[in-house]
Kinemage of the C-alpha trace (Angstrom):
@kinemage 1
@onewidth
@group {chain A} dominant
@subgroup {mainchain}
@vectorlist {calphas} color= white
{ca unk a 1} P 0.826 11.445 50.274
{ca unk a 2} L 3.350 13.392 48.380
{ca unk a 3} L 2.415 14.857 45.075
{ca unk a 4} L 5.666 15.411 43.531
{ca unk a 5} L 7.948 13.196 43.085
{ca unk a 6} L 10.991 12.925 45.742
{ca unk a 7} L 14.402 14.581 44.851
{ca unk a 8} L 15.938 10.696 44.338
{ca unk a 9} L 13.664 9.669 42.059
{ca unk a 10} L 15.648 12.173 39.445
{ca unk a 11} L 18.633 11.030 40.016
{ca unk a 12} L 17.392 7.542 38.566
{ca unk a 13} L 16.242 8.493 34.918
{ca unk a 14} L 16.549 6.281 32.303
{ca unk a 15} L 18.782 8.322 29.964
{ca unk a 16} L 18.895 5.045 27.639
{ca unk a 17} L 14.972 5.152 27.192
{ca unk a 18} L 15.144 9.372 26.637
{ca unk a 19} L 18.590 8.758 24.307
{ca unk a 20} L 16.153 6.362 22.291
{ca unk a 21} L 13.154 8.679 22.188
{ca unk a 22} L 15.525 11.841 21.358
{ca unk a 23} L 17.125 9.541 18.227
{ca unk a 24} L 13.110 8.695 16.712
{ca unk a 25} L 12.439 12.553 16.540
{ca unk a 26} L 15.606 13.284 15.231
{ca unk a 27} L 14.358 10.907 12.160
{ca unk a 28} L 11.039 12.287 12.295
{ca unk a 29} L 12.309 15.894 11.746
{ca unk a 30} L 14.605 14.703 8.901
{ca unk a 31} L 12.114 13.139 7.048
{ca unk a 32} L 9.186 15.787 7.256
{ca unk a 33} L 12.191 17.934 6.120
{ca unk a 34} L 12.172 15.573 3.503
{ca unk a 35} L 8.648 15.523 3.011
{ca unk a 36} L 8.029 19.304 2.503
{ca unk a 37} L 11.252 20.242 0.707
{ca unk a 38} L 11.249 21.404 -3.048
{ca unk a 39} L 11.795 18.798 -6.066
{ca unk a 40} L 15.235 19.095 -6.786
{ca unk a 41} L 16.214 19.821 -9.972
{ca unk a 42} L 19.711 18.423 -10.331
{ca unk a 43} L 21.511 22.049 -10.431
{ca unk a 44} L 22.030 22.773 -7.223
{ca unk a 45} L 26.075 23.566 -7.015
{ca unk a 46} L 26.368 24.651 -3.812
{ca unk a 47} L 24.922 23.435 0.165
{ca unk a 48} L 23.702 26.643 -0.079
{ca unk a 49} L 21.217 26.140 -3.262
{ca unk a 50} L 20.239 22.606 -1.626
{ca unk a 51} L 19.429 23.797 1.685
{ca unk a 52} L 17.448 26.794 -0.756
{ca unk a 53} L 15.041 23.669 -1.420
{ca unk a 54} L 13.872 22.695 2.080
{ca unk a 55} L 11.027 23.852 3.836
{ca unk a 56} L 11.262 24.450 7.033
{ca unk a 57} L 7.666 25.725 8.497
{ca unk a 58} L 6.030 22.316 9.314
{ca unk a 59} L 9.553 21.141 10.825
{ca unk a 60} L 9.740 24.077 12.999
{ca unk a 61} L 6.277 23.624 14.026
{ca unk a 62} L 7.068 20.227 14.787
{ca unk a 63} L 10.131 21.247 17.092
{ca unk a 64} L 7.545 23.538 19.025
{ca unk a 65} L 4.831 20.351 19.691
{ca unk a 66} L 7.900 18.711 20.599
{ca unk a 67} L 9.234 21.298 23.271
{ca unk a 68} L 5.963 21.139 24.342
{ca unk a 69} L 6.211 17.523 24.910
{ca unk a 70} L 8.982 17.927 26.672
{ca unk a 71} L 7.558 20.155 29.490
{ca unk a 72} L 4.762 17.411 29.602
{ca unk a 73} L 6.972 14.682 30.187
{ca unk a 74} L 8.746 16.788 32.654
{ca unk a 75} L 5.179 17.000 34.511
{ca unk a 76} L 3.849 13.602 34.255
{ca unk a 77} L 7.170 12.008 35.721
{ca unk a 78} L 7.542 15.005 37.959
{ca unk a 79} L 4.264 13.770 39.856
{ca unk a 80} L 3.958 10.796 42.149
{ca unk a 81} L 2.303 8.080 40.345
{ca unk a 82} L 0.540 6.948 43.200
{ca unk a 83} L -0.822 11.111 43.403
{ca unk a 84} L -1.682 10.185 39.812
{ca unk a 85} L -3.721 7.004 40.700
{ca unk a 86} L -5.412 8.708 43.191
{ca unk a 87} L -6.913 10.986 39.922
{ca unk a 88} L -7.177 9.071 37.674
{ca unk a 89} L -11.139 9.370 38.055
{ca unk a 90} L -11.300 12.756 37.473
{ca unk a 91} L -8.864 12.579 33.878
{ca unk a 92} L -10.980 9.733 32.845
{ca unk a 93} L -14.407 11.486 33.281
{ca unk a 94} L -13.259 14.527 31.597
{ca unk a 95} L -11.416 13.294 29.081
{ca unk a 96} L -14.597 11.593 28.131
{ca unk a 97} L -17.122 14.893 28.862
{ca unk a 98} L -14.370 16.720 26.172
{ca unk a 99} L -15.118 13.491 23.654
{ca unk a 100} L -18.841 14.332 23.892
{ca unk a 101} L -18.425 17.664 23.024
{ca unk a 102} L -17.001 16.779 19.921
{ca unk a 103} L -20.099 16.188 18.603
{ca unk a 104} L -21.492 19.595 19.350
{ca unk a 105} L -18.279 21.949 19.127
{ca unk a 106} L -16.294 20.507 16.712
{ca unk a 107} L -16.280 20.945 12.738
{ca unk a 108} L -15.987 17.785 10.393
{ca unk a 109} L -12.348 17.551 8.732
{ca unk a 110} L -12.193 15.003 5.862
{ca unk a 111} L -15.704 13.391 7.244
{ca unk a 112} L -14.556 12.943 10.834
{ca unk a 113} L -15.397 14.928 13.919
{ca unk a 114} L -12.006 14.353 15.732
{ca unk a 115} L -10.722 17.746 16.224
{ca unk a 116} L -11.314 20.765 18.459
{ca unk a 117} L -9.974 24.210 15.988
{ca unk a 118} L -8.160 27.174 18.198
{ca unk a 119} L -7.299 28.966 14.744
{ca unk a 120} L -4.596 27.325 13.119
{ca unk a 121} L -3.933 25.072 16.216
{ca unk a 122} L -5.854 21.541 16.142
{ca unk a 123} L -6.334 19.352 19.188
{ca unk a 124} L -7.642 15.872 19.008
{ca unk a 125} L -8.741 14.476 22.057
{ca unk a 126} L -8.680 11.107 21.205
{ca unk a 127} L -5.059 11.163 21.131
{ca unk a 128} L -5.426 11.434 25.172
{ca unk a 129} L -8.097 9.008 26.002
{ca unk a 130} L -5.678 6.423 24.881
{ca unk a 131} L -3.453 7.292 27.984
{ca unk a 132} L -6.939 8.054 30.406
{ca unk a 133} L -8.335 4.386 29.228
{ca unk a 134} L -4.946 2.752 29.943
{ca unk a 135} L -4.778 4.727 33.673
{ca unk a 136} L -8.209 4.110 34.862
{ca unk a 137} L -8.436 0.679 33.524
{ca unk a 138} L -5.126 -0.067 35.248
{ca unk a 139} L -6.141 1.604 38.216
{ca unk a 140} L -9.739 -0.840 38.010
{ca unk a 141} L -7.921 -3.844 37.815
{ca unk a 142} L -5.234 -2.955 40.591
{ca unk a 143} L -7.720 -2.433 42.905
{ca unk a 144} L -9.249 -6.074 42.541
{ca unk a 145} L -8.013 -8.411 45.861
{ca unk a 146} L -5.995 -11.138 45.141
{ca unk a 147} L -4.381 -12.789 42.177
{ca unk a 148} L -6.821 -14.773 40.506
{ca unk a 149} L -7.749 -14.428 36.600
{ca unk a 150} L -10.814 -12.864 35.818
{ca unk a 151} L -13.456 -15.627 35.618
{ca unk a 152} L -16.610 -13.512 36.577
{ca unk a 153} L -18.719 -11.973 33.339
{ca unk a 154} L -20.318 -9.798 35.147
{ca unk a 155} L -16.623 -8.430 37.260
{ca unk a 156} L -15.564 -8.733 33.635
{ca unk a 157} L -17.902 -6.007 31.833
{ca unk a 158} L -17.801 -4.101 34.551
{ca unk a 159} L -13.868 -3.386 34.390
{ca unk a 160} L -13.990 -3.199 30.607
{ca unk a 161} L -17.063 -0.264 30.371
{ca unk a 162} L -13.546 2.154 31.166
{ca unk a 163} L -12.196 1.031 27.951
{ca unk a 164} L -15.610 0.533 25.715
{ca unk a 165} L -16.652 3.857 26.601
{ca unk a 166} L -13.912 6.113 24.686
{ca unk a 167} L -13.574 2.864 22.053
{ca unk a 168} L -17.389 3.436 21.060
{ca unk a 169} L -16.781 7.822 21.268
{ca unk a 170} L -14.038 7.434 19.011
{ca unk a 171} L -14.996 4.962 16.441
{ca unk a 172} L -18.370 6.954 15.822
{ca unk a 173} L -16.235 10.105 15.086
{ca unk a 174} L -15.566 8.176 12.780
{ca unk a 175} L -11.523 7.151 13.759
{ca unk a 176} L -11.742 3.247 13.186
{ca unk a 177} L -7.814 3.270 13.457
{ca unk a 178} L -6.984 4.667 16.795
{ca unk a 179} L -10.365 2.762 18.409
{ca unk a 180} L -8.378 -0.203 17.232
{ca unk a 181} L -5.336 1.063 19.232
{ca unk a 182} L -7.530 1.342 21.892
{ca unk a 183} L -8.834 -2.201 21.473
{ca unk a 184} L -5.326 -3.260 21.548
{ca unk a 185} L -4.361 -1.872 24.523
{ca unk a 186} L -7.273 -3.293 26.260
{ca unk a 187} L -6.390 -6.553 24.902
{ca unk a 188} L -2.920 -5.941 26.294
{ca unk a 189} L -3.622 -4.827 29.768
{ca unk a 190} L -6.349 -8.048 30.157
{ca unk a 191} L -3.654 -10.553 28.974
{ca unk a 192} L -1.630 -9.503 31.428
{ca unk a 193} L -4.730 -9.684 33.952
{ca unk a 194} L -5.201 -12.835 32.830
{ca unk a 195} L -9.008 -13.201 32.133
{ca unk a 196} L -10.611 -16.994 32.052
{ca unk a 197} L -10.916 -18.878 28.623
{ca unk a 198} L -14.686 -18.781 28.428
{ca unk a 199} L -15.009 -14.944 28.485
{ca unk a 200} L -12.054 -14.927 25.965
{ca unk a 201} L -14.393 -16.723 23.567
{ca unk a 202} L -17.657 -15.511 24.305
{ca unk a 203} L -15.831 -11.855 23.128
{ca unk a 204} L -14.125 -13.514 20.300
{ca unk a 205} L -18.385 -14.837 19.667
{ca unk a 206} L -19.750 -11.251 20.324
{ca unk a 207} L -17.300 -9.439 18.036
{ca unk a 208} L -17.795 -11.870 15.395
{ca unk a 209} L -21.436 -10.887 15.498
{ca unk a 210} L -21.584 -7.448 15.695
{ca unk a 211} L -18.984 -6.931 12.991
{ca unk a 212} L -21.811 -7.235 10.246
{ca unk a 213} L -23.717 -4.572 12.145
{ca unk a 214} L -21.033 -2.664 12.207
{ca unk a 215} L -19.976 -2.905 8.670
{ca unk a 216} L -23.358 -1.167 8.014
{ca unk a 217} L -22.641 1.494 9.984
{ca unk a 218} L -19.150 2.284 8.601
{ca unk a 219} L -18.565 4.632 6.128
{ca unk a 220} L -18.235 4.295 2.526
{ca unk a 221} L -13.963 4.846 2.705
{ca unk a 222} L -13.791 3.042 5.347
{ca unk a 223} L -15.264 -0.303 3.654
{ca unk a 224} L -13.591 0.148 0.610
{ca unk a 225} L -10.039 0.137 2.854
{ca unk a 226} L -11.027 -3.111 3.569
{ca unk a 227} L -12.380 -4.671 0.600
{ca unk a 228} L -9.604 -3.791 -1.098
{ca unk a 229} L -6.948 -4.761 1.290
{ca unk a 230} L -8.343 -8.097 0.776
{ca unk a 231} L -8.438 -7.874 -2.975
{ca unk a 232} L -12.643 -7.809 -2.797
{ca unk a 233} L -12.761 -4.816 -4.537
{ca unk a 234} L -11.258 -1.848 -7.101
{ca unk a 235} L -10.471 1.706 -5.544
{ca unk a 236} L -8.160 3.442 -7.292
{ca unk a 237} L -7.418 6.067 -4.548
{ca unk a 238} L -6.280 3.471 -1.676
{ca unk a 239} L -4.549 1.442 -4.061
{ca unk a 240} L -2.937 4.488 -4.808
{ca unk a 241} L -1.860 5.780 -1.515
{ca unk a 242} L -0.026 2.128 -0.856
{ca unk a 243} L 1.292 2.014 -4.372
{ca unk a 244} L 3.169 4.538 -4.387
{ca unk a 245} L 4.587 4.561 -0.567
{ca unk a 246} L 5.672 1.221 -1.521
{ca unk a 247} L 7.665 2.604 -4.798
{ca unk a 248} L 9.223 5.399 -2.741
{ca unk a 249} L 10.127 2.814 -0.509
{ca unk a 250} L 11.417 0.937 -3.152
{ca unk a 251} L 13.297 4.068 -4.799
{ca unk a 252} L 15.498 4.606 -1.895
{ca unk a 253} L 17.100 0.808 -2.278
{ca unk a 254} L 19.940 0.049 0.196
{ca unk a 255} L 20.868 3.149 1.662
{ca unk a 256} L 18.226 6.007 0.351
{ca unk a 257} L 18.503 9.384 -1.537
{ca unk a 258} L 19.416 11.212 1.207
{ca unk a 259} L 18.054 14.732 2.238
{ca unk a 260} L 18.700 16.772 -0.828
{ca unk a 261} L 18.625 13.318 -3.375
{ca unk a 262} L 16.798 13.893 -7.085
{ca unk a 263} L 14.089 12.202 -7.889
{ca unk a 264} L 12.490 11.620 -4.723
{ca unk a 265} L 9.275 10.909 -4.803
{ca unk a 266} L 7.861 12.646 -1.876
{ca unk a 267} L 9.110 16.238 -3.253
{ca unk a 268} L 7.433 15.215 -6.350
{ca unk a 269} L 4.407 14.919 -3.773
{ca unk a 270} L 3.768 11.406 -5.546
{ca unk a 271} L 3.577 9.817 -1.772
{ca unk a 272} L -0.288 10.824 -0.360
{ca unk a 273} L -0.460 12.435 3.448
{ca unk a 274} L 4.059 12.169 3.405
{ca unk a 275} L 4.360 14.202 6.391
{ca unk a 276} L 2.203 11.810 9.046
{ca unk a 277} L 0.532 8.900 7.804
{ca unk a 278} L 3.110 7.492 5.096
{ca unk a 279} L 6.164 9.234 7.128
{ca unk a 280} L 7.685 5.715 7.020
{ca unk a 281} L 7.403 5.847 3.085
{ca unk a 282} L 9.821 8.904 3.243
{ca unk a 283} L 11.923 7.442 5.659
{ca unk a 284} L 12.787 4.816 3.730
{ca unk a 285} L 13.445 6.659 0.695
{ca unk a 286} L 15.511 9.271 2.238
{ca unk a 287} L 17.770 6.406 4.912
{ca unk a 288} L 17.026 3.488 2.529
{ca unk a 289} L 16.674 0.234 3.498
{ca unk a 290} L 19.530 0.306 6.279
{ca unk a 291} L 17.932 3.377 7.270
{ca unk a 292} L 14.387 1.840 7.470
{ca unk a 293} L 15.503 -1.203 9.604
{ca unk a 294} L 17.702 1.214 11.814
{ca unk a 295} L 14.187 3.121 13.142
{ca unk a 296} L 12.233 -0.504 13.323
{ca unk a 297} L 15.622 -1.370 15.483
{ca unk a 298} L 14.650 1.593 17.587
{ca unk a 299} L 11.007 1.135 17.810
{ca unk a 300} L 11.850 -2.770 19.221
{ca unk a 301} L 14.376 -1.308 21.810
{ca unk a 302} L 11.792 1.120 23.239
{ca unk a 303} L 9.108 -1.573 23.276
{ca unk a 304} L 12.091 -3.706 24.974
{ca unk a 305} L 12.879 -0.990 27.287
{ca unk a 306} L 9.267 -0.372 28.556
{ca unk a 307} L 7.978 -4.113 29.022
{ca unk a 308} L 11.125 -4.509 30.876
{ca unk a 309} L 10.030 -1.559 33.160
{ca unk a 310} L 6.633 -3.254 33.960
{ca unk a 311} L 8.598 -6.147 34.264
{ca unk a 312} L 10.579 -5.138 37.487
{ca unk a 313} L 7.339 -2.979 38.714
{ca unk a 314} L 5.869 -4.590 42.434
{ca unk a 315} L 3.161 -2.800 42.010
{ca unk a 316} L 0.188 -3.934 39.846
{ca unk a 317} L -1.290 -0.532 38.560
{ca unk a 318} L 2.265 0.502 37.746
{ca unk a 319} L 2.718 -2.764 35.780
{ca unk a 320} L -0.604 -2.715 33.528
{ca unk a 321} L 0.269 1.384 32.873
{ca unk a 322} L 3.384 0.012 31.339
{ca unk a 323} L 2.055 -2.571 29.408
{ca unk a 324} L -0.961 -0.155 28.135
{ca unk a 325} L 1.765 1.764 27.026
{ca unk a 326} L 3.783 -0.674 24.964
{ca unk a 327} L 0.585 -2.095 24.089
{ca unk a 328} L -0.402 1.637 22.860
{ca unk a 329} L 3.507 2.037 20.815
{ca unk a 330} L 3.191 -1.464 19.007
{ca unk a 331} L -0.068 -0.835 17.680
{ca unk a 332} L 0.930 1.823 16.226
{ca unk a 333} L 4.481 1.134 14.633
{ca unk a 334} L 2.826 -1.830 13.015
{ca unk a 335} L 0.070 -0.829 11.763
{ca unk a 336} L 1.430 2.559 10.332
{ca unk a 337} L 4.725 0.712 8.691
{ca unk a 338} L 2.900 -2.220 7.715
{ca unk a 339} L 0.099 0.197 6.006
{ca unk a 340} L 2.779 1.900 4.697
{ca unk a 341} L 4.563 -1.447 3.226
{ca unk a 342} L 1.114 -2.188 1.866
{ca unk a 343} L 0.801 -5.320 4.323
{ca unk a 344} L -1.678 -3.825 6.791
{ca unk a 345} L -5.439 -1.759 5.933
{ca unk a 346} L -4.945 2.086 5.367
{ca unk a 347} L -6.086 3.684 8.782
{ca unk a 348} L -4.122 6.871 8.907
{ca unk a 349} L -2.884 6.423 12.397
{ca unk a 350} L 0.838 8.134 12.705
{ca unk a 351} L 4.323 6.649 13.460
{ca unk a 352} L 5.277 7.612 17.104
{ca unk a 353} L 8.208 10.531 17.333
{ca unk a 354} L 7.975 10.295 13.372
{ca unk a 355} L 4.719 11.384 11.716
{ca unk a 356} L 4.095 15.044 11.972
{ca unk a 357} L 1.304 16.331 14.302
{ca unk a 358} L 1.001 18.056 17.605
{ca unk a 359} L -1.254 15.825 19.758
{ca unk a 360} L -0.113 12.685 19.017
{ca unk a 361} L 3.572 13.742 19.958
{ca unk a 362} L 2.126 15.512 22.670
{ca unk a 363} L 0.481 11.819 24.009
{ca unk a 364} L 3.382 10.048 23.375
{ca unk a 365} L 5.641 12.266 25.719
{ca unk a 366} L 3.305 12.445 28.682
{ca unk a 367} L 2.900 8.500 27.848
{ca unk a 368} L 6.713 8.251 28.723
{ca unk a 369} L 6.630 10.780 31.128
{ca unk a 370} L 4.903 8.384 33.477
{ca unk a 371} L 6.867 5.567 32.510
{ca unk a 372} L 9.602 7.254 33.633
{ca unk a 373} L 8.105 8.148 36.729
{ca unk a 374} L 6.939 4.628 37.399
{ca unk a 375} L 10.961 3.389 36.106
{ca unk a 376} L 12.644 5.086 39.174
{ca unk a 377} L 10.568 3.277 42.202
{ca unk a 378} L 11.962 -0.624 41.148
């Protein structure tokens, strides 16, 4: 079987899907521009003494994770998906051997053991089980005979250990909010498999009665998030946080301050985490309202452009990838602009393309890279 993928296959890109990636990191680099630049003062005469204001250190940095994305979307749709099927196993099992290791190698950062440190240089590995769950899941339920819904508990538990694994790794780090991405793309890929109304309901059962176990076991944060998303409860810090992305929001009215505005609230560093988890706050200060629709117009056409990828696919682990993927994008985009529009629990999960950070761009292009590859066989 070949490995790489044949010289035809390039000549089918879909430049619309790469255009529409391209244009979300052109707004994510404008607003962490945004985000790190200087409070302006109101005296700046020239282009010269505005531009004097930005910071450009975390954008650059961001440009480099980017380029860096780039050569991995390259690879993944450079390889024959089917030559990727065929490992699947072997990204799976070591993606979860490196989640282990967390525990042991890896130092706490704000009371979670998520990251591996190479000096300045952090890798979560998280960030990648999301695409190893969604390939050997898919690959599980592609290799089933026939097309019958799941009605079998035991068939049932034994395809969804792939995604339960990682889920349980992560969410004891602890990182409730991308297990809960995970969770949703396991949701996604068995909808599409089409599993049989009892086991449906018997998990909808089981999860109802392990959430007050796990409640215990959650940290103190974490529970707070929740009480006081649902108005149980007084914490001044995450009412905070959503307070005042919401006003920044608010402050850029109809079409935003623009890149070297006054009065911004994120140079005033009002806005909490502005460069990756409330990214949307700034980019709807800085574009506005217009501006803030524009990039949730661009988030629905890549969701539109991938399900109609595993729409044409023939080929059922190519399909479920797809959907794991789409699955993996919406969960994000909603729950990072709806925390950030105060609608939605704080999770500190980042905006795809947008939010500033290395691994999750990283993901996201090697994510596309095999959608790619998988766009040019239908």
């Amino acid at each position: 079987m070949a490995k790489l993928l044949d010289r035809s296959g390039w000549k089918k890109i879909d430049w619309l899907l790469i255009a529409n990636i391209v244009a979300l990191v052109i707004v994510g680099l404008i607003s962490i521009t945004a985000a790190t630049a200087d409070p302006a003062t109101g005296e700046e005469v020239t282009l010269a003494d505005k531009i004097a204001n930005l910071n450009f250190s975390t954008v650059w940095r961001q440009c480099v994770w980017f380029l860096v994305g780039v050569v991995g979307m390259i690879a993944a749709f450079s390889i024959d998906y089917n030559y990727l099927k065929e490992i699947t196993p072997i990204i799976y099992w070591v993606n979860i051997v490196i989640l282990l290791l967390l525990f042991a190698l890896a130092t706490a950062t704000n009371n979670t053991v998520s990251w591996y440190k190479f000096g300045n240089i952090g890798f979560q590995p998280s960030e990648l089980a999301k695409i190893s769950t969604i390939l050997m899941l898919s690959r599980a339920l592609a290799a089933r005979t026939g097309d019958e819904k799941i009605t079998s508990f035991r068939e049932f538990f034994h395809l969804a250990k792939y995604a339960v694994i990682p889920f349980i790794l992560i969410a004891v780090q602890p990182d409730l909010g991308t297990a809960m991405v995970v969770a949703c793309i396991t949701i996604g890929i068995f909808f599409v498999a089409r599993v049989d109304k009892k086991i449906v309901l018997s998990c909808i059962g089981a999860v109802a009665a392990i959430l007050p176990v796990a409640w215990l076991f959650m940290k103190d944060y974490q529970r707070n998030r929740i009480l006081v998303f649902f108005g149980l409860a007084q914490d001044s810090a995450s009412q905070y946080n959503v307070n005042m992305s919401k006003m920044a929001i608010g402050n850029g009215q109809l079409t935003g301050n623009g890149l070297f505005g006054t009065g911004g609230m994120s140079q005033l560093n009002w806005v909490p985490v502005k460069e990756s988890d409330f990214i949307f706050a700034v980019t709807g200060e800085t574009f506005g309202f217009i501006g803030g629709l524009i990039v949730v117009l661009l988030f629905g056409l890549l969701l539109w452009r991938t399900i109609s990828i595993a729409l044409r696919a023939r080929d059922k682990y190519a399909m479920y990838v797809v959907v794991g993927v789409a699955c993996m994008i919406f969960a994000h985009v909603f729950e990072n602009i709806g925390m950030a529009m105060g609608v939605m629990p704080v999770t500190g999960i980042p905006l795809p393309f947008i939010s500033y950070g290395g691994s999750n761009m990283l993901t996201n292009m090697l994510a596309y890279g095999i959608v790619l590859n998988i766009a040019t066989k239908w």
